[in-house]
LOBANU-862240 format. One record per residue (C-alpha): x, z, y; residue number from 1; residue in one letter. Coordinates in steps of 0.001 Angstrom, whole numbers. Layout:
+---------+---------+---------+------+------+
!       X !       Z !       Y ! resi ! resn !
+---------+---------+---------+------+------+
!       X !       Z !       Y !  NUM !    a !
...
+---------+---------+---------+------+------+
REM end
This chain:
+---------+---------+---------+------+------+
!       X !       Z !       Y ! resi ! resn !
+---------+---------+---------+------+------+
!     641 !   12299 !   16545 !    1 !    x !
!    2005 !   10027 !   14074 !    2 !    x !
!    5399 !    7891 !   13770 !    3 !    x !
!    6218 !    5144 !   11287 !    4 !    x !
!    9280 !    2660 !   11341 !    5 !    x !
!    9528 !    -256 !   12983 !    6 !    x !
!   10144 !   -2402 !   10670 !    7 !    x !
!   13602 !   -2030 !    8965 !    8 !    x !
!   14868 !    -599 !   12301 !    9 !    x !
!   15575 !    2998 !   13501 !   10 !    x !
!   13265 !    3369 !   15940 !   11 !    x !
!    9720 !    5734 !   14899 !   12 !    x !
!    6475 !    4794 !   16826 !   13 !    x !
!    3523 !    6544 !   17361 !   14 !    x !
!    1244 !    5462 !   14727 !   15 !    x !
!   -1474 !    4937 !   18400 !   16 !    x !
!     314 !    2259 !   20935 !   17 !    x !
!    -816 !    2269 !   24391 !   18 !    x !
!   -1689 !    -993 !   25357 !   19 !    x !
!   -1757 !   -2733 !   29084 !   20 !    x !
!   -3396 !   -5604 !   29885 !   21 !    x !
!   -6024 !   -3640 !   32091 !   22 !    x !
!   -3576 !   -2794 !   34387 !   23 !    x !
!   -3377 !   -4478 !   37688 !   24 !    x !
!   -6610 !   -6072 !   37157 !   25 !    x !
!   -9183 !   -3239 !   35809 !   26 !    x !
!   -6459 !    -460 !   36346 !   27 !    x !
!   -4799 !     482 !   39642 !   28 !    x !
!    -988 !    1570 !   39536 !   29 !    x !
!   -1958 !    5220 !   39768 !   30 !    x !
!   -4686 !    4513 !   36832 !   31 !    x !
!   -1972 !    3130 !   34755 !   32 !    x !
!     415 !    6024 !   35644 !   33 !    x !
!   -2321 !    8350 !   34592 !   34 !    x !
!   -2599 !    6772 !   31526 !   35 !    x !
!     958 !    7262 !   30559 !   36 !    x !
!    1447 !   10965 !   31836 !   37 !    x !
!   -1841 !   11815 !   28718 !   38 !    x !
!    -341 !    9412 !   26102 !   39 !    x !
!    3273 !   11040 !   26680 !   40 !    x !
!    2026 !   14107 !   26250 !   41 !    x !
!    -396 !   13597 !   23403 !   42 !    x !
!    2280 !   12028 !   21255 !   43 !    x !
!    2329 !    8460 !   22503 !   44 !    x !
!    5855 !    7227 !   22888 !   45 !    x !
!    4562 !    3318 !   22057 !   46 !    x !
!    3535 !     772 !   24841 !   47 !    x !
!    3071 !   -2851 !   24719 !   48 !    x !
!    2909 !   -5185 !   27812 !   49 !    x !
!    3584 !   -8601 !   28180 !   50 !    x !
!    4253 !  -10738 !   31186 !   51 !    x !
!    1313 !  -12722 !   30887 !   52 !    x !
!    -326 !   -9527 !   31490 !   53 !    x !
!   -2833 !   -8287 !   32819 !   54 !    x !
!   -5651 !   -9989 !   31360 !   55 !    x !
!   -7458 !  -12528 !   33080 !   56 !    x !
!   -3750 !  -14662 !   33940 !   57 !    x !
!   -3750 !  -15334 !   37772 !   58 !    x !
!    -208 !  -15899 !   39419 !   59 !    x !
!   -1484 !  -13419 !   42180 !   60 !    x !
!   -1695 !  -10614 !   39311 !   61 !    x !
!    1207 !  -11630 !   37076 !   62 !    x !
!    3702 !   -9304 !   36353 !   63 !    x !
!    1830 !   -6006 !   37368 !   64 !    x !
!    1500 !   -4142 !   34190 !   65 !    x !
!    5068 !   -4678 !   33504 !   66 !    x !
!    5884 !   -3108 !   36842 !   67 !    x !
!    3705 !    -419 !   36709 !   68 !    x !
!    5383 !     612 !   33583 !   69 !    x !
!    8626 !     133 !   35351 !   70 !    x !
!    7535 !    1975 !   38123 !   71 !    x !
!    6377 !    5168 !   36046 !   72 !    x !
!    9116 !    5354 !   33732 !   73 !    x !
!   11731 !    5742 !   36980 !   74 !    x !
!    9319 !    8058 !   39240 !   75 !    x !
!    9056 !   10583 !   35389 !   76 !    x !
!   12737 !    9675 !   34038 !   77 !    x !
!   11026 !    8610 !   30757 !   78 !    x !
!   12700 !    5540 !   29717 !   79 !    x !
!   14731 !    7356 !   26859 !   80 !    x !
!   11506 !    9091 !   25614 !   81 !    x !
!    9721 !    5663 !   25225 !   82 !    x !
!    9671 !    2381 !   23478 !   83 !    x !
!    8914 !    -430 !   25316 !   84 !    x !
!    7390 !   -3712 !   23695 !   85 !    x !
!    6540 !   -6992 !   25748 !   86 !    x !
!    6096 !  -10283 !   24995 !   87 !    x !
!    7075 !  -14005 !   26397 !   88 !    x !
!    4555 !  -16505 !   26911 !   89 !    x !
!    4215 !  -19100 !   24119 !   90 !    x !
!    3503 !  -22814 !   25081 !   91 !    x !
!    1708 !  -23632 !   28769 !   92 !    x !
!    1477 !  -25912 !   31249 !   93 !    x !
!    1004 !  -23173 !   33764 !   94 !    x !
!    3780 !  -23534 !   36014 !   95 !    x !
!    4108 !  -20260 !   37751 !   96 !    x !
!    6061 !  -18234 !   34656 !   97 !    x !
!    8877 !  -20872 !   34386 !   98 !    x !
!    8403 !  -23517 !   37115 !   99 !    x !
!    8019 !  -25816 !   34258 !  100 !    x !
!    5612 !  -26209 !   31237 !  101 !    x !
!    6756 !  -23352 !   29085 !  102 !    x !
!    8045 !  -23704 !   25611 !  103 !    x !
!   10011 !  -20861 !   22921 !  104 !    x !
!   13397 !  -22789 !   24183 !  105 !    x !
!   16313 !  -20480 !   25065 !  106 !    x !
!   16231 !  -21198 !   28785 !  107 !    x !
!   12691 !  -20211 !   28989 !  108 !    x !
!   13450 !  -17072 !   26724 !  109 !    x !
!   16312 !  -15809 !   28324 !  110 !    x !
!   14206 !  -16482 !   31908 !  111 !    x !
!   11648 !  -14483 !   30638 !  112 !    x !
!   13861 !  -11373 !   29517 !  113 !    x !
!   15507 !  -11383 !   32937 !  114 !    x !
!   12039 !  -11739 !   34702 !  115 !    x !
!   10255 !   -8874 !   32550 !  116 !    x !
!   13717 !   -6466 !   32786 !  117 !    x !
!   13658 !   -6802 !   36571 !  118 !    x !
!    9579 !   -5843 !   36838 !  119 !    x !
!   10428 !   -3470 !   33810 !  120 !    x !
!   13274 !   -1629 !   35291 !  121 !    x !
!   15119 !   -1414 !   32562 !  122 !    x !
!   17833 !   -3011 !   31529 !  123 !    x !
!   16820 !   -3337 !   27310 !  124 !    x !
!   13731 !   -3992 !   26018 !  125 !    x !
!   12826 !   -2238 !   22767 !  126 !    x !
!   11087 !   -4907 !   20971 !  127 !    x !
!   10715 !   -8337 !   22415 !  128 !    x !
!    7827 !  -10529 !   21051 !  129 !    x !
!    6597 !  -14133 !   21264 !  130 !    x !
!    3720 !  -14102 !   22293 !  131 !    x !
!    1804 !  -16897 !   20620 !  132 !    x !
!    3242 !  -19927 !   18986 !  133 !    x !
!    4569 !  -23154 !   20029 !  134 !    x !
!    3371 !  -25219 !   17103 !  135 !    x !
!    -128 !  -25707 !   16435 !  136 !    x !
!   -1362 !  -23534 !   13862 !  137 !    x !
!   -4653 !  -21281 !   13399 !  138 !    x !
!   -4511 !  -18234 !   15975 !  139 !    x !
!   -6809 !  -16655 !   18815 !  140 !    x !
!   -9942 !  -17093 !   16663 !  141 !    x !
!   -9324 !  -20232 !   15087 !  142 !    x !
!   -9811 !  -20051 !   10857 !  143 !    x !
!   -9508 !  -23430 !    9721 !  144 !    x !
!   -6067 !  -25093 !    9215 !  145 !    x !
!   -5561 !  -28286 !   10870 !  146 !    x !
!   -2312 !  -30089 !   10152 !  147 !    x !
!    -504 !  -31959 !   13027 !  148 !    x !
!    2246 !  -34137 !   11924 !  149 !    x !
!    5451 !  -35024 !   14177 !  150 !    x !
!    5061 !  -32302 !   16961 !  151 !    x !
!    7538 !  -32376 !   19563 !  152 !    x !
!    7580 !  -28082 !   19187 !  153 !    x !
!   11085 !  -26427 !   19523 !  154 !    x !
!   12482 !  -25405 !   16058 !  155 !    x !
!   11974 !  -21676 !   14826 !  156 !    x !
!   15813 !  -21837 !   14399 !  157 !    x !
!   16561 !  -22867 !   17697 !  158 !    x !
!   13899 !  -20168 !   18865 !  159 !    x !
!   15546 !  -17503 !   16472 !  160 !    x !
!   19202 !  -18192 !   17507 !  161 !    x !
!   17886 !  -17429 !   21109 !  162 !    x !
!   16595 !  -14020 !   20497 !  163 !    x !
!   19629 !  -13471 !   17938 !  164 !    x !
!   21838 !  -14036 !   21028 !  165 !    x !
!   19172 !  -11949 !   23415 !  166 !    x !
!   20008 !   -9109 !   21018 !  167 !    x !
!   23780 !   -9923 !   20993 !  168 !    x !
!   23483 !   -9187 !   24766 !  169 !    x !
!   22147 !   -6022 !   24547 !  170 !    x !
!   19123 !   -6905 !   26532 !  171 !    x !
!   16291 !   -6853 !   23419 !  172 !    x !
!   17184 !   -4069 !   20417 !  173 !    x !
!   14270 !   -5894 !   18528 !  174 !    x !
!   12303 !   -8778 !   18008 !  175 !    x !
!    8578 !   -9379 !   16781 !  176 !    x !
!    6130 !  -12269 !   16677 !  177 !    x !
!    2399 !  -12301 !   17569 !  178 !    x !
!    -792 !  -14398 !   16589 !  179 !    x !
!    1432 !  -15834 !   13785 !  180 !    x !
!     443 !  -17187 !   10543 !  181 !    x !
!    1760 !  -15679 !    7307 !  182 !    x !
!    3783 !  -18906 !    6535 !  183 !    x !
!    5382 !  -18304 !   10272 !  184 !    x !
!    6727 !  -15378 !    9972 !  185 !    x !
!    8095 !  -15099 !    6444 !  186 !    x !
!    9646 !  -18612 !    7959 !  187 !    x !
!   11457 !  -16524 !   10708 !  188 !    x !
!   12305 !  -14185 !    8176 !  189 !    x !
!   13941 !  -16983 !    5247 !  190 !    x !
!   15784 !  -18268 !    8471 !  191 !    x !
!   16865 !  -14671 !    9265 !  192 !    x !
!   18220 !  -14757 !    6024 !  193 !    x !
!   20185 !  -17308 !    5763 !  194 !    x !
!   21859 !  -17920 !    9048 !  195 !    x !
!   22561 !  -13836 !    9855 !  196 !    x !
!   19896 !  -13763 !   12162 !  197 !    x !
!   17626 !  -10847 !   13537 !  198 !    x !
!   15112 !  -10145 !   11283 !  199 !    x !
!   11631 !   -9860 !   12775 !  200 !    x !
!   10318 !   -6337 !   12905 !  201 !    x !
!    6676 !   -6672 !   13719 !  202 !    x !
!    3620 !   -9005 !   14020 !  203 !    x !
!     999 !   -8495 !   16327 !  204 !    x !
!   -2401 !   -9749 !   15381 !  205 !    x !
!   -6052 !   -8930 !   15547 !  206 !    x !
!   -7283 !   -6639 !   13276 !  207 !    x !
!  -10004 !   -4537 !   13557 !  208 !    x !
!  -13683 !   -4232 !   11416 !  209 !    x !
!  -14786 !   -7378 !   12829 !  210 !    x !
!  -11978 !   -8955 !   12224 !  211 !    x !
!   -9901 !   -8643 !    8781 !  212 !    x !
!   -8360 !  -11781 !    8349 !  213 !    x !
!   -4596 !  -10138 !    8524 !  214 !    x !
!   -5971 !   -8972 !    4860 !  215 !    x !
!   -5535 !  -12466 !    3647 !  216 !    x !
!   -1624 !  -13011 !    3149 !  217 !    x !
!    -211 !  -11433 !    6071 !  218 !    x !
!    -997 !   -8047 !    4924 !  219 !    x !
!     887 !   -8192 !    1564 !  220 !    x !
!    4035 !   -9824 !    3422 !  221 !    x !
!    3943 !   -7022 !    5686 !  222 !    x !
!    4378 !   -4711 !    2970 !  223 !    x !
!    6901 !   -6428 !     936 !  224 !    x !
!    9385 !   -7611 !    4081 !  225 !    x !
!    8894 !   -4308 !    5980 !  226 !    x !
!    7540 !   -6375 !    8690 !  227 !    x !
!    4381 !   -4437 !    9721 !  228 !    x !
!    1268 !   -4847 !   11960 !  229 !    x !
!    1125 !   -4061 !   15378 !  230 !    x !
!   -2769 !   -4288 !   15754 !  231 !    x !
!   -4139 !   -5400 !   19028 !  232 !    x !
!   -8547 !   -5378 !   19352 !  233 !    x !
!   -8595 !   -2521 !   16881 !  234 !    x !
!  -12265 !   -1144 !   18580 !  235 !    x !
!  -13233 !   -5341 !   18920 !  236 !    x !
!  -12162 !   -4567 !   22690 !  237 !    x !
!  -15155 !   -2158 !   22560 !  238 !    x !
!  -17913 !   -3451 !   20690 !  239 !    x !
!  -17344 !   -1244 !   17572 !  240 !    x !
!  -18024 !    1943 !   20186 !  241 !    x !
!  -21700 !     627 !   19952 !  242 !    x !
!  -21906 !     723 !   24038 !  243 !    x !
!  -22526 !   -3207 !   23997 !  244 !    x !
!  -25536 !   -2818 !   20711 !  245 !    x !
!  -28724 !   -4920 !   21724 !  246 !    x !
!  -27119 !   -6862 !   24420 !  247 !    x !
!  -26572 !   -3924 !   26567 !  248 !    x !
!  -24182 !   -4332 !   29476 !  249 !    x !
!  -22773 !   -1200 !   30298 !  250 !    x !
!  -21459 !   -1433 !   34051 !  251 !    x !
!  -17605 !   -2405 !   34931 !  252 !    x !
!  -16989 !   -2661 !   30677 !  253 !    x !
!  -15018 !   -5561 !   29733 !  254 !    x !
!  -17312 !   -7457 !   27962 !  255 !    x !
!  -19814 !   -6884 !   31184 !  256 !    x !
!  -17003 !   -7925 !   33772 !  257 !    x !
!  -15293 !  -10722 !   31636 !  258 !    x !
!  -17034 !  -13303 !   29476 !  259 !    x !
!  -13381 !  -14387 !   27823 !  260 !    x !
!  -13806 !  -12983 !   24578 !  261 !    x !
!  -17089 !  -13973 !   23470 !  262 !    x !
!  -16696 !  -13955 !   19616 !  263 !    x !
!  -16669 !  -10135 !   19684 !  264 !    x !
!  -20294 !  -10943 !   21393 !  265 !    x !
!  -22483 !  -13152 !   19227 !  266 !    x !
!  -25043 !  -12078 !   17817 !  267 !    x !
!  -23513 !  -11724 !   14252 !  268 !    x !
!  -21262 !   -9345 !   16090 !  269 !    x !
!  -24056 !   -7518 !   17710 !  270 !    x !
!  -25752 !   -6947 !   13964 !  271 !    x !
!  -22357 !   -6223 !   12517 !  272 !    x !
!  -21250 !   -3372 !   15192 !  273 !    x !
!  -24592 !   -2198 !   14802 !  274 !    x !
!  -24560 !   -1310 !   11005 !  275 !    x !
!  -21109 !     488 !   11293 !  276 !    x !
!  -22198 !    2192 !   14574 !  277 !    x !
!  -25122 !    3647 !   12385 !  278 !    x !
!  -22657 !    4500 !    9413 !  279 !    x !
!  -20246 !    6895 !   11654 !  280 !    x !
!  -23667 !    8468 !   13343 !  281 !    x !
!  -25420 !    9368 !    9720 !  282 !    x !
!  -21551 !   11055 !    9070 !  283 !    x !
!  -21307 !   12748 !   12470 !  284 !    x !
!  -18823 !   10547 !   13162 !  285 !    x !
!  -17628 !    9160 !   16427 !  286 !    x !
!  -17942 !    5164 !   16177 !  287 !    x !
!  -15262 !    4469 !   18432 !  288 !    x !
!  -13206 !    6852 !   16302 !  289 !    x !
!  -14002 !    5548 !   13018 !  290 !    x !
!  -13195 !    2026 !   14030 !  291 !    x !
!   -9531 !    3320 !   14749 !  292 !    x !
!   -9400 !    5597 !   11882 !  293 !    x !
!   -9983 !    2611 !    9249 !  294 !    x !
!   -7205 !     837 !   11041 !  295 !    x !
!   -4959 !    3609 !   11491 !  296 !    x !
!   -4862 !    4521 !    7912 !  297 !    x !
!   -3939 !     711 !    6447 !  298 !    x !
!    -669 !     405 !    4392 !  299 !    x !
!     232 !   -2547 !    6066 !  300 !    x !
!    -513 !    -816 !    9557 !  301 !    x !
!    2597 !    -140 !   11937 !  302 !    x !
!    1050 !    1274 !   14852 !  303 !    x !
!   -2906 !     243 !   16266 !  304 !    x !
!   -2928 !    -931 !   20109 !  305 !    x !
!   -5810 !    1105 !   21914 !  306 !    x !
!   -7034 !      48 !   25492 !  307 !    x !
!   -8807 !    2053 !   28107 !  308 !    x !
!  -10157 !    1666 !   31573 !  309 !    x !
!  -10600 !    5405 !   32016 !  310 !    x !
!   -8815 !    8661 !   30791 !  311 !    x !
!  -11615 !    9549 !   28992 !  312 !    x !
!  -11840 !    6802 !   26637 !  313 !    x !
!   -8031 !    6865 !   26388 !  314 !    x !
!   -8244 !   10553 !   25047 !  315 !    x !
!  -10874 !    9815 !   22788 !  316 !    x !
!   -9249 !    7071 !   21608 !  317 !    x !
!   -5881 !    9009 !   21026 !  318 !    x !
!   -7610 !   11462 !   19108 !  319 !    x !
!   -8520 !    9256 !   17125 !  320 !    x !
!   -5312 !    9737 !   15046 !  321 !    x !
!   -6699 !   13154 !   13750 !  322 !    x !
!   -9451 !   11216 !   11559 !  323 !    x !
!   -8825 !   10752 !    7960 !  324 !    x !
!  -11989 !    8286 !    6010 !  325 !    x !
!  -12639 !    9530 !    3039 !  326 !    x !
!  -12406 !    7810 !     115 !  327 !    x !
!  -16221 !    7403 !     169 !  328 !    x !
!  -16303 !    6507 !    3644 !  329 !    x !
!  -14210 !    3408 !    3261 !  330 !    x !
!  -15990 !    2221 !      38 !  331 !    x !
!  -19302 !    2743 !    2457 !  332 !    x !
!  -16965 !     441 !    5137 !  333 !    x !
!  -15908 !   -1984 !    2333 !  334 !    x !
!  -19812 !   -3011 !    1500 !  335 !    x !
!  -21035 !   -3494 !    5126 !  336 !    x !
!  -17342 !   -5615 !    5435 !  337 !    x !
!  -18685 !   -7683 !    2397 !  338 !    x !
!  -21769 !   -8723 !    3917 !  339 !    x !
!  -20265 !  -10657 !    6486 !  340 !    x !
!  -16393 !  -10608 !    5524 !  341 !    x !
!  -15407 !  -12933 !    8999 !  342 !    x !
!  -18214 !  -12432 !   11350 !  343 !    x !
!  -15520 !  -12522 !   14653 !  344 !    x !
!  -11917 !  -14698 !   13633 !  345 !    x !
+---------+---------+---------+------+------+
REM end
């Protein structure tokens, strides 16, 4: 395995995170425990969770990847061998997280923290992330920019203070953002600045062959602030393993069971996957694998979020770590990107 900072912190993560949001919806506890016991001991000391998770949000499945993670971490005695990321819902009207619409105030923050340390048990969390943002901006697929003028969104002071006092408790070491825009986070990070505030360590976006945007701004702040990716879709949830080529439907795959994330399903998509999938098989290459090794090996790259609904795939994914593109291989990667630079925002 491989470790790089987080952000300007002390902590080193495995380069491969092991992502949740299958579990307690795809994943049984003892699927998820699995999971853990071969990422522990293949390197992985990185998981992410939120407590929106797992994915589809229902209020009868809220909450159970968190405890599952909680509930491993006790039964092995792992908490000091593992970092621990999760994030707290960004704007809703869905009651059942705060008995109130939610909004990035510090009420709802500091609710959130106590919620996810309880179903965590732990009592820090390694990096704490907002989930999405409260203002309206271009995120979960959106390009275009659309201003909106006079929002009633809380400030990203007020919002920063919070988690600057969440840290000053001892209950977060770290904080991150997710599905922000470039001029959001170096905002958190002027404010940071200025007022003595936690600086943000992290910004989890899509990124993945499908999906480059992050190249576009985010990826040089990154580099400059120390303020790195945490990729999350970095196989398109899939797609880029070629299972899903020519509308095929493999049974109880995400994309079979789910119809949420279409965009990684058009039929641009379908054409994309379908020249890189031929690219890693005339290289003897493992598409799944050279999806994660592109994204894996990017400057800007903190650690890459994998998924997996079986051990298999998790191991294969994992592995994926020991690939290194040649310089040819990502100049072949850069010309099939250029034919379609944004075929799934």
């Amino acid at each position: 395995m491989k470790y790089r900072k987080l952000g300007r912190s002390d902590l080193d993560v495995s380069v491969i995170c092991l992502g949740t949001m299958t579990w307690g919806e795809q994943n049984t506890e003892a699927d998820a425990h699995a999971q853990m016991d071969m990422a522990l001991d293949m390197g992985v000391n990185f998981l992410d969770t939120a407590e929106l998770y797992p994915i589809p949000p229902r209020e009868e499945t809220q909450g159970l990847s968190e405890k599952h993670i909680g509930s491993w971490h006790t039964s092995r005695k792992a908490r000091d061998r593992i970092i621990i990321a999760t994030k707290a819902v960004g704007p809703t009207d869905t009651l059942y997280f705060r008995g109130e619409p939610t909004k990035l105030k510090a009420r709802h923050l500091e609710e959130g923290v106590n919620k996810s340390l309880t179903k965590l048990q732990t009592d820090y969390i390694d990096l704490y992330q907002l989930h999405w943002p409260e203002r309206t901006t271009n995120y979960f697929g959106k390009l275009g920019y659309e201003h909106v003028e006079n929002e009633e969104d809380t400030p990203l002071l007020e919002t920063l203070t919070a988690l600057g006092d969440l840290v000053k408790s001892g209950k977060i070491r770290h904080i991150g953002v997710s599905n922000e825009s470039a001029w959001g986070v170096m905002e958190y990070l002027r404010l940071a600045d200025k007022y003595d505030l936690p600086q943000m360590a992290s910004v989890q976006n899509p990124y993945n062959l499908l999906n480059r945007i992050y190249e576009v701004g985010l990826a040089e702040m990154s580099i400059r602030e120390q303020c790195g990716l945490l990729a999350y879709s970095p196989s398109a949830m899939g797609v880029l393993s070629g299972k899903y080529l020519n509308g095929a439907k493999p049974a109880g795959a995400r994309h079979t069971v789910y119809d949420r994330f279409k965009r990684y399903t058009t039929d641009l998509a379908d054409e994309m996957a379908g020249k890189y999938f031929a690219l890693a098989q005339a290289n003897g290459l493992n598409p799944a694998q050279m999806a994660l090794a592109f994204v894996n090996s990017r400057q800007f790259l903190t650690s890459s979020i994998i998924g997996a609904t079986t051990l298999a795939q998790l191991k294969e994914n994992i592995e994926s770590i020991d690939l290194e593109l040649s310089d040819d291989m990502v100049a072949e990667i850069d010309k099939i990107h250029m034919m379609h630079p944004y075929p799934c925002p």
